[in-house]
C-alpha positions in Angstrom: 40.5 21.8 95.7 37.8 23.6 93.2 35.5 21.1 94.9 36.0 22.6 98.5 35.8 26.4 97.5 32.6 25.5 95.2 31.4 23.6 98.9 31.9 27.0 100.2 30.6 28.9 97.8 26.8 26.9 97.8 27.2 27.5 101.5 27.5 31.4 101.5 23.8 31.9 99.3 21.9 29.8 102.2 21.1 32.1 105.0 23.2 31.2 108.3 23.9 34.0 110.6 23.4 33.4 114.5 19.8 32.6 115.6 18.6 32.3 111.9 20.4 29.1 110.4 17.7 26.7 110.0 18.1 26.8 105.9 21.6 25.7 106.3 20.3 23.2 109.0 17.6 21.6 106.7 20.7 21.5 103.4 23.2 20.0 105.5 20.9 17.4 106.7 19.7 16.5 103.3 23.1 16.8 102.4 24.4 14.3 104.6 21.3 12.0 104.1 21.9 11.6 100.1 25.2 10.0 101.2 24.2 7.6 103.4 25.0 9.1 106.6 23.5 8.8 109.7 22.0 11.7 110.7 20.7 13.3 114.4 19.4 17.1 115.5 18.6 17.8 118.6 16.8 20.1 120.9 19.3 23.2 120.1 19.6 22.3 116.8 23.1 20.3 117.0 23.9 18.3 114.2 25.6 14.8 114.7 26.5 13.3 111.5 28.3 9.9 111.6 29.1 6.3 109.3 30.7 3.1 109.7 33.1 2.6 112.2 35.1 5.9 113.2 37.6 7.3 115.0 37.8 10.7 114.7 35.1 13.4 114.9 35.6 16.5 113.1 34.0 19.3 114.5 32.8 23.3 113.6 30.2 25.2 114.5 27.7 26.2 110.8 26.3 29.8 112.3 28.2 33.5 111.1 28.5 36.6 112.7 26.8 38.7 109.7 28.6 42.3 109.0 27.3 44.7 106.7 25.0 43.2 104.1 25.2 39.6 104.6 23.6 37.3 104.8 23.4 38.6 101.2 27.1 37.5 100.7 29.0 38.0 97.2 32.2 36.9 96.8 35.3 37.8 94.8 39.1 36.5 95.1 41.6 39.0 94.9 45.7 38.0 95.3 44.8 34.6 96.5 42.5 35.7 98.8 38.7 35.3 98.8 36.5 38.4 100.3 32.9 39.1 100.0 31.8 42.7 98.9 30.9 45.2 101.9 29.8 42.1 104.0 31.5 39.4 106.3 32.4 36.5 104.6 31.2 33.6 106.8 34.7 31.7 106.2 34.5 31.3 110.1 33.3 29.2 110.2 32.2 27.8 106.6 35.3 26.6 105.3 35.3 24.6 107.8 31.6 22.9 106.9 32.9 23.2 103.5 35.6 20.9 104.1 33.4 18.5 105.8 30.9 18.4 102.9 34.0 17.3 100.9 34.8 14.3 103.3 31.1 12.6 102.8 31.2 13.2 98.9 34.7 11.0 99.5 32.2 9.1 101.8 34.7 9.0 104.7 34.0 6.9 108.0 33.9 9.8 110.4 31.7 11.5 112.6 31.5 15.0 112.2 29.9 17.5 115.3 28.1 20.7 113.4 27.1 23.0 116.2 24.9 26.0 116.2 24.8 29.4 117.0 28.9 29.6 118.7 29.2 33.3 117.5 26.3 34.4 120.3 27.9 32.4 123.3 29.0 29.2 122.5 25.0 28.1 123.0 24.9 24.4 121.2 28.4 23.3 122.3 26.7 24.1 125.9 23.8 21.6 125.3 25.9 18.5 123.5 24.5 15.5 124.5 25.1 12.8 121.5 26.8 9.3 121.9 30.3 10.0 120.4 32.1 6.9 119.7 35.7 8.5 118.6 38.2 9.0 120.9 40.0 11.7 119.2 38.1 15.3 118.1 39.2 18.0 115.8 38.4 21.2 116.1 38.5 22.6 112.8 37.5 26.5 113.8 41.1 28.4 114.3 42.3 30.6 111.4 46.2 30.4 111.0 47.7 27.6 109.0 50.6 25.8 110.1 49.7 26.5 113.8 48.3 23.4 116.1 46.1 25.1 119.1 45.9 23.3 122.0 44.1 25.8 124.2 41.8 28.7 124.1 40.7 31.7 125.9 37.2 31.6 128.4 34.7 34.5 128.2 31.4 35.8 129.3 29.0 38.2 128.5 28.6 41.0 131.0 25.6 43.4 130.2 24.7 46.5 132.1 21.1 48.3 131.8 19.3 51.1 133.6 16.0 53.1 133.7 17.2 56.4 133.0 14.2 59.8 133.0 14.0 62.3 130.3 14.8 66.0 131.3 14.9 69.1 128.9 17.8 69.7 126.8 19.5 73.7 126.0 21.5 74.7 123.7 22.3 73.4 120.1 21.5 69.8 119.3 23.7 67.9 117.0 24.4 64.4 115.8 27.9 63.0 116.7 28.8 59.9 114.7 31.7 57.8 113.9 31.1 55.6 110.9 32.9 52.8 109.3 35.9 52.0 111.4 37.4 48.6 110.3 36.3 46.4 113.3 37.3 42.8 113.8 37.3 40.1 116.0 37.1 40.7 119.6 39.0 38.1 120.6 42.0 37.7 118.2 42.0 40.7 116.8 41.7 42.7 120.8 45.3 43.3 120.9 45.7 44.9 116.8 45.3 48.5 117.4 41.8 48.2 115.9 40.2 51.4 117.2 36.6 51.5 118.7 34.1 53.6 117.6 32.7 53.8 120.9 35.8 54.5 122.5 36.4 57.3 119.9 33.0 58.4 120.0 33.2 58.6 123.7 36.7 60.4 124.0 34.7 63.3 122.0 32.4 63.7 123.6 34.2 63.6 127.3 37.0 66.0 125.8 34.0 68.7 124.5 32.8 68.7 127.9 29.2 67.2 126.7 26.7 66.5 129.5 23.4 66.2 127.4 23.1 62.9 126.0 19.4 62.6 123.8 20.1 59.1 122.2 23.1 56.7 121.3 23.6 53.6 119.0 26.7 52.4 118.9 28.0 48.8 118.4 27.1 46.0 116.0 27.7 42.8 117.9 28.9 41.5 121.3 31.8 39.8 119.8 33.1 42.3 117.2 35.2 45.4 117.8 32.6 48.1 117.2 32.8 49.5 113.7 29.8 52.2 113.9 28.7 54.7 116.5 26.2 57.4 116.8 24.7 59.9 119.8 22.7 63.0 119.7 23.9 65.7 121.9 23.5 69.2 123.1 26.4 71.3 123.2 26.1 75.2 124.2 29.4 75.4 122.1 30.1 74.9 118.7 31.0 71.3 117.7 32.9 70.2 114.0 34.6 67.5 112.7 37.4 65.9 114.0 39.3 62.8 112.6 36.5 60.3 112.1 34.7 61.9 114.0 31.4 63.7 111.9 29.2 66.3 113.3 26.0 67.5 111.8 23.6 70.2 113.3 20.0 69.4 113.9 16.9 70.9 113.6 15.1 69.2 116.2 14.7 69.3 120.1 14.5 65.9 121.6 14.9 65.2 125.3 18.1 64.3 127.5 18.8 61.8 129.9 18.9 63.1 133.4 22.0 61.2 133.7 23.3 61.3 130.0 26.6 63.0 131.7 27.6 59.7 133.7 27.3 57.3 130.5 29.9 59.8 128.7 32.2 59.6 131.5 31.3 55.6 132.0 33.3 55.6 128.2 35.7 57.3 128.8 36.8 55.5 131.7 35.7 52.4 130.8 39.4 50.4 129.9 38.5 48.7 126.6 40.7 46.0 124.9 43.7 44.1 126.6 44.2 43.8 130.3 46.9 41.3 130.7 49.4 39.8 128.5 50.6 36.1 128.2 54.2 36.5 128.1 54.4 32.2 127.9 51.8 32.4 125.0 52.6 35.3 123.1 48.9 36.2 123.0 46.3 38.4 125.3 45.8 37.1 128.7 42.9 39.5 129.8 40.9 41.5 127.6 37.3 43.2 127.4 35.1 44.2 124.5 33.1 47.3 124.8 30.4 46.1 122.5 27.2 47.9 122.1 25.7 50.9 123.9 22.1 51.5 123.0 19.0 53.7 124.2 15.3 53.5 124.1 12.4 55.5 123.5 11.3 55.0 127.2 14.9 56.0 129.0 16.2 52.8 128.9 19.9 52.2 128.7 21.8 48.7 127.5 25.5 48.4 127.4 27.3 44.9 126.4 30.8 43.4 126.9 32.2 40.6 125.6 35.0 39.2 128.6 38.0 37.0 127.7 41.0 35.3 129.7 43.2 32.6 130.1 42.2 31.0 132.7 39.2 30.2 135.0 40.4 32.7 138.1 41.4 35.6 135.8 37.9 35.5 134.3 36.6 35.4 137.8 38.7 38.7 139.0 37.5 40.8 135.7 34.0 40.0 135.8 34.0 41.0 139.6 36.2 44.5 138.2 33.5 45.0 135.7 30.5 44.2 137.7 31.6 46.7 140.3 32.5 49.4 137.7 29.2 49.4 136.3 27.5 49.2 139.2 29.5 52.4 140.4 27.5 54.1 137.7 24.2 52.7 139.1 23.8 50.1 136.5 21.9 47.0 137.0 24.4 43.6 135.9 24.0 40.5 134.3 26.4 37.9 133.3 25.6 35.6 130.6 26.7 32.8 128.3 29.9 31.7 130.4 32.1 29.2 129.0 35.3 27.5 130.3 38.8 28.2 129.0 40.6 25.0 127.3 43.9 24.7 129.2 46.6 24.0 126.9 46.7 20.2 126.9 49.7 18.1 124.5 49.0 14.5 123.9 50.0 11.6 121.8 47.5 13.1 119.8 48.5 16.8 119.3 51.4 15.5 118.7 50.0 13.3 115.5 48.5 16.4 114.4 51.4 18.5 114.5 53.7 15.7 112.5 51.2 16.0 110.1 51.0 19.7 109.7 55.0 19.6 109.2 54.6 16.9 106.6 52.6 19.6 104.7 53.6 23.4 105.7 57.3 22.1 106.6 56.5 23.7 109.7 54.3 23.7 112.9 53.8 25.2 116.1 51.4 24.2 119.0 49.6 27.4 120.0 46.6 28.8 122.1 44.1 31.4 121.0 42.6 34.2 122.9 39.2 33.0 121.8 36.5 31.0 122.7 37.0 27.7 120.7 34.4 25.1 121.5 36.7 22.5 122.6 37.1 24.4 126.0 33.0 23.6 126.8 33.1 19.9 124.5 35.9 18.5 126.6 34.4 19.1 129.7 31.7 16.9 128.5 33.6 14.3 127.2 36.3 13.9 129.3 38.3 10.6 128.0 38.8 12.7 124.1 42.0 13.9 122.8 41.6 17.2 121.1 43.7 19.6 119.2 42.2 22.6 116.3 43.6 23.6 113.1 42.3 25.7 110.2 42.9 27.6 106.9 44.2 31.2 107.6 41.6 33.3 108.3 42.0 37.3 108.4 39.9 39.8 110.2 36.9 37.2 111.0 33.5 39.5 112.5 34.0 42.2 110.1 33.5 43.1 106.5 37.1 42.6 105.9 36.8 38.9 106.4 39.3 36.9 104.2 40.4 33.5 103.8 43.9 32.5 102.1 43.0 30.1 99.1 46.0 27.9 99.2 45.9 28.3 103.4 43.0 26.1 102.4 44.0 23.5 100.1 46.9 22.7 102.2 44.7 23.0 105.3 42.5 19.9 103.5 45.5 18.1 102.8 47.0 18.0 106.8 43.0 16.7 107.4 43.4 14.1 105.1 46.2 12.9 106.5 45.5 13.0 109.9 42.2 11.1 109.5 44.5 8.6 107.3 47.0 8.3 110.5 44.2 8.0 113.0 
């Protein structure tokens, strides 16, 4: 097992968050090369790895959302559990790799679909092309042991911006920031009581009855829960701390927004986090993300959401909601990076899966996730593959309190093993 965590380890000191992954690109190539795989990349910078004769393809996606310092990533195992200091850990999805990498040192006949940049909308699995020959594909990209999934949430990006004019701002100015929240995943994690540090920023300032809005910065990424938040205000009253909320007085006199009021009462009314649940699945049916809100020099204003649901139709009714919502608040909308829910879908060969996962856990349960896995998008493209996803368990992914369960992992590699044995 030292093998797989050692995989892992090599893995986190090669640069590979979103949009910046061609190091890890380049290693996995060579990687795969040395041991006589067959190797193609293509126009998005997919990587299709195969040998012999297979019949399975193992699939992940090798880009990380990076958190806090990373991609300068240190890591440390504490109870069984491995962490990185005061950054994500990148265990979403680089165990994953790191369990492939394991596979061709065993030189396995498998094919093995390495897609890039998932965390920023699912952008490679949207361009696959290659000539798969397996009829079976595992996703290897969920994070609770023990658990089979069979289907996944849809999403899309919906971002709002305007042009906004600068006016004079009275009374005292002060900096109103919330720091340091513990974040998460906007997907899984949606439905945790994981506060926003917009939201809280926002409730603030709507409560203290602030109109003047100079600047605001608030958000890391479109697919975290937002961790950090900061505005500069005017107040004509005395503002202090409150809960994790921090205030600090200024000496300076910047400009407002002419309409600084509207985006304060745009967060406070704005219905961050779960909007339906699936009583069937036991998960979130509906849910929204209320990113990142950030301002410009020249007036300009950018907000980002990060949309989920169930299903195709429910998708369609909140980005209409949302669309409509900003637009009340004279926003210009886009939607961007839409991808397709996976419908929950049992087979002969989730069923193979599952057997297997019992074989090792002594347990197993067929599940969906209220995130964008990339079989949703893959399977639309080839439609004759079976396809089920299983992972090691993976806490608080998109955050700096990212954790993977050691043992989660081992056993994790073992069900793969056997599956690819069986198939």
């Amino acid at each position: 097992m030292s093998a797989i965590i050692e995989h892992f380890k090599t893995l986190t000191q090669i640069p590979h968050c979103s949009k910046e992954a061609d190091k890890l690109l380049d290693f996995l190539v060579d990687f795969a090369a040395e041991r006589s795989y067959t190797v193609e990349v293509d126009e998005v910078k997919n990587i299709f790895i195969y040998k012999g004769n297979p019949h399975l393809c193992l699939q992940a996606h090798y880009d990380m959302v990076c958190m806090g310092k990373a991609p300068q990533i240190e890591t440390y195992v504490e109870e069984g559990w491995m962490k990185a200091k005061d950054s994500s850990l990148g265990a979403d999805n680089g165990m994953a790799i790191a369990m492939m990498m394991q596979l061709m040192d065993e030189g396995k006949d498998l094919e093995f679909l390495l897609t890039s940049d998932e965390e920023i909308g699912l952008i490679g699995a949207n361009e696959v092309a290659f000539d798969l020959m397996s009829p079976y594909m595992l996703n290897l990209d969920s994070e609770d042991d023990a658990e089979v999934y069979i289907g996944c949430a849809g999403g899309v990006d919906i971002t709002a911006s305007k042009q906004d004019a600068y006016v004079e701002g009275k009374g005292m100015c002060y900096e109103v920031a919330v720091k340091g929240l513990v974040g998460g995943h906007s997907g899984v994690d949606i439905d945790k009581g994981i506060p926003s540090a917009i939201k809280v920023l926002g409730e603030y300032l709507y409560e203290n009855r602030i109109t003047q809005l100079a600047s605001i910065y608030a958000g890391e990424r479109r697919n975290s829960i937002p961790s950090n938040a900061v505005a500069i205000v005017y107040s004509e009253k005395m503002l202090s701390d409150e809960g994790d909320i921090k205030v600090r007085l200024l000496k300076e006199s910047p400009s407002v927004f002419e309409e600084g009021e509207k985006v304060i009462d745009l967060i406070h009314a704005f219905k961050h986090g779960v909007r339906a649940q699936n009583k069937t699945l036991g998960i979130p049916d509906v849910s929204i993300n209320l990113a990142i809100i950030t301002a410009d020099e020249e007036g300009g204003l950018l907000i980002e959401t990060s949309a989920r649901a169930m299903d195709a139709a429910s998708l369609e009714v909140l980005t209409a909601e949302t669309i409509a919502f900003f637009k009340m608040y004279g926003f210009d909308v886009q939607v961007e990076d839409k991808y397709p829910a996976w419908k929950p879908d049992l087979s002969a060969f989730t069923d193979l899966v599952s057997e297997e996962m019992k074989k090792v856990f002594g347990k197993s349960k067929l599940m969906a996730i209220h995130a964008g896995l990339e079989c949703g998008v893959i399977a639309e493209k080839y439609p004759k593959m079976k396809f089920a996803s299983i992972g090691p368990t993976i806490r608080y992914p998109h955050s700096t309190r990212e954790m993977v369960d050691i043992r989660s992992v081992e056993k994790t590699y073992k069900v793969l093993q056997q599956i690819i044995q069986s198939v």
